[in-house]
Structures are given as C-alpha cells and as structure tokens.
C-alpha positions as CSV (number, residue, x, y, z in Angstrom):
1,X,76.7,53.2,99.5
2,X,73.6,51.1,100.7
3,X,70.4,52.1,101.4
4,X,68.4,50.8,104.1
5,X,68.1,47.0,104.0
6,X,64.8,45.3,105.0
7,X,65.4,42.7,107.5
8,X,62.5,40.7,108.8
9,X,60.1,43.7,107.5
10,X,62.1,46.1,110.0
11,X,64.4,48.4,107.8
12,X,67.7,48.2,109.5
13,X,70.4,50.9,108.6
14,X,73.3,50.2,106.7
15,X,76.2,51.4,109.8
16,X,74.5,48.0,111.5
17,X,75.4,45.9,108.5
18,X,78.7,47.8,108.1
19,X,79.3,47.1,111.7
20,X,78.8,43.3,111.4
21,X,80.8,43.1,108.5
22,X,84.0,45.1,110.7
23,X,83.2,43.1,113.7
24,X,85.2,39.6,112.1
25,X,87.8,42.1,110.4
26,X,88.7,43.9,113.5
27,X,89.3,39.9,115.3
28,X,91.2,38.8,112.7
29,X,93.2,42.3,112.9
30,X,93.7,41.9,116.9
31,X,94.8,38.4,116.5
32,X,97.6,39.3,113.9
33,X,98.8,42.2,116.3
34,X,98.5,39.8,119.3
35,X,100.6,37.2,117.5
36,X,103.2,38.9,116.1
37,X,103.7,41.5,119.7
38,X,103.0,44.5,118.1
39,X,99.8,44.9,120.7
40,X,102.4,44.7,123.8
41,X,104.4,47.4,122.7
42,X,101.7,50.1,122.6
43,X,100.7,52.3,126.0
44,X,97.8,51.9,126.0
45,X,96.2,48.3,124.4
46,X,92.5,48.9,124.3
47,X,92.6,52.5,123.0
48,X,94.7,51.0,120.3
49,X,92.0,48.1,119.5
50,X,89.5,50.7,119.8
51,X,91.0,53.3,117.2
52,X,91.4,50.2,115.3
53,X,88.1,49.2,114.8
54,X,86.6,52.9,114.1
55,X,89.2,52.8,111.3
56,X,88.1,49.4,109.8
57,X,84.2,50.5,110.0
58,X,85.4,53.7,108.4
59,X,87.0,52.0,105.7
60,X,84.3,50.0,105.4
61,X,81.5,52.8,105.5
62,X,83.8,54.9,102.7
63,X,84.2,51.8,100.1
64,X,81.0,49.7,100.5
C-alpha cells in the first residue's frame, strides 16, 4: 500500500493516484463490453459502468 506521494511539493493521497491508474482500465473495460454487446443487454448501462469502475479502483486499492 502507498503512502502519500509528493507531487510538486503538495502531498497528494494515494486513492488519487489509484484513481488515475483505474481511470484507462475502466475505458478499456467499457470498450470491450461495448464491442462485444454485453453493455446492451444490461437494465440499466451506466449503473453497470459505474459498479464497474468502483470494482476496478477497489481492486486496485486492495493489490497496489
């Protein structure tokens, strides 16, 4: 688990650098689901993406 970075003499947390790491994940994620129709078949889309994304930056907060 990380500490708090220093970034330009302002120490940033380390959810903010989690969350720019999930940020490209959760895209590339979306645009697999988009491709391959699995997005259309859900009720409700952006819950879905959104659910989606905690899950990634949880991932990410557990094993980084």
């Amino acid at each position: 688990m990380l500490t708090e970075v220093a970034f330009a003499g302002v120490f940033v947390a380390p959810i903010v650098l989690y969350w720019i790491v999930s940020i490209p994940v959760f895209f590339l994620c979306r645009w697999i689901l988009n491709r391959t129709g699995i997005l259309q078949l859900v009720w409700h889309s952006a819950l879905v993406e959104f659910a989606l994304w905690i899950i990634i930056l949880s991932l990410f907060v557990l094993y980084l």
